[in-house]
C-alpha positions, 0 to 999 in steps of 0.5 A: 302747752308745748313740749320741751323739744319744740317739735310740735304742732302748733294751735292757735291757742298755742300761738296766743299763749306765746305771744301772750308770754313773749309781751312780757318782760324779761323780769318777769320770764326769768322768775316764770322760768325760775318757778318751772326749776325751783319745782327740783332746785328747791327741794334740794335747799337752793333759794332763788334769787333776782340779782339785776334788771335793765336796759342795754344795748340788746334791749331790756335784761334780767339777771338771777341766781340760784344759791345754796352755801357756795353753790351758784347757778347764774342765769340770763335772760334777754330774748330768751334764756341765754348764759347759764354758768355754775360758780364755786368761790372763783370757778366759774363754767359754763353750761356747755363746759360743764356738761363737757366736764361729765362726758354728757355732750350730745344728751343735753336738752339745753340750749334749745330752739323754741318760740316758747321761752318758759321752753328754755327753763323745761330743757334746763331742768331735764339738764340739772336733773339728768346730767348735771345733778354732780351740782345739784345732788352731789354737792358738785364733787365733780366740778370741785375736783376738775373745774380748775383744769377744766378752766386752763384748758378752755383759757389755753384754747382760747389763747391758742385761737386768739393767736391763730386769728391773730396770725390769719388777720395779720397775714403772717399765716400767708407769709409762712404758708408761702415760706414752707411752699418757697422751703421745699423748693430750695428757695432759702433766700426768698425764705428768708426775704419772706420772714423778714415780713412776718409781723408777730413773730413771737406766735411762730410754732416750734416747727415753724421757728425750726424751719427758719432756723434750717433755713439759715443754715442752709444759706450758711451752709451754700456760701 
């Protein structure tokens, strides 16, 4: 069978073993996949469980769950295993986030590029067992303690792109790049016909209010 790296040489025997897998039903691959991590989850009390299948625009899905008293570890599969988050009451992290949280990025095996999709589940069961075993063996006493910062950080973060995206689409991060260039030329008055343009101005920068705000008073100032 391949390894968990997907740095193998393939067989033929390899390739029918594949496609045999890929044929089968996303339902099916999640509680396949769920067996390859009950192999650990289970010893430490965590019961699986198959929480919703269908067919959405993507193609067909199937959702589960591994459960122990408030402890959740969520999985999704359509092609292949895609979101993987962990859930305590109204916290919930994803696994790159979580795998932030305990200062391991870069050691992670999950997620990974293979054809195989049972693959997914073998670099997620290194990740569970080496890296994140604050959830699975330490009653995620980390994630207890820093998730909810963690949380408004990630939120913040977001904000802060969705209002850079916000001001590039709009073309205000133009008007305001021509705005410093026309600024350091002394040219207060075309500053000014430009900042008339902005559309949100409510997403100006500290800085960038306050060089509007010296560029009144220049233009106060030479009247």
């Amino acid at each position: 069978m391949p390894n968990v790296s997907g740095n193998f040489k393939t067989t033929r025997a390899d390739n029918l073993y594949t496609k045999i897998k890929m044929n089968l039903k996303p339902e099916q691959l999640l509680i396949n996949g769920a067996e390859i991590l009950s192999t650990y989850l289970s010893s430490l009390d965590f019961k699986f469980k198959l929480i919703e299948t269908g067919h959405g625009s993507g193609g067909d899905f199937a959702h589960g769950q591994f459960f122990n008293e408030d402890r959740m570890i969520d999985l999704h599969f359509r092609w292949s295993l895609g979101l993987v988050s962990y859930k305590i009451n109204d916290l919930i992290l994803s696994h790159e986030d979580y795998i932030e949280l305990v200062d391991k990025h870069g050691q992670n095996k999950y997620p990974n590029f293979s054809d195989d999709p049972l693959d997914a589940f073998r670099c997620l069961l290194f990740d569970l067992k080496e890296l994140l075993n604050d959830f699975t063996e330490k009653n995620a006493a980390a994630f207890r303690q820093k998730a909810a910062d963690k949380i408004k950080d990630l939120n913040k973060n977001q904000v802060l792109k969705s209002n850079a995206d916000k001001k590039i689409y709009s073309g205000d991060q133009r008007l305001i790049d021509q705005i410093r260039t026309e600024f350091k030329k002394g040219n207060y008055s075309q500053v000014n016909k430009l900042k008339i343009r902005i559309q949100n101005p409510e997403l100006l920068t500290a800085t960038e209010k306050r060089l509007l705000e010296i560029n009144d008073e220049k233009i106060k100032n030479n009247r």
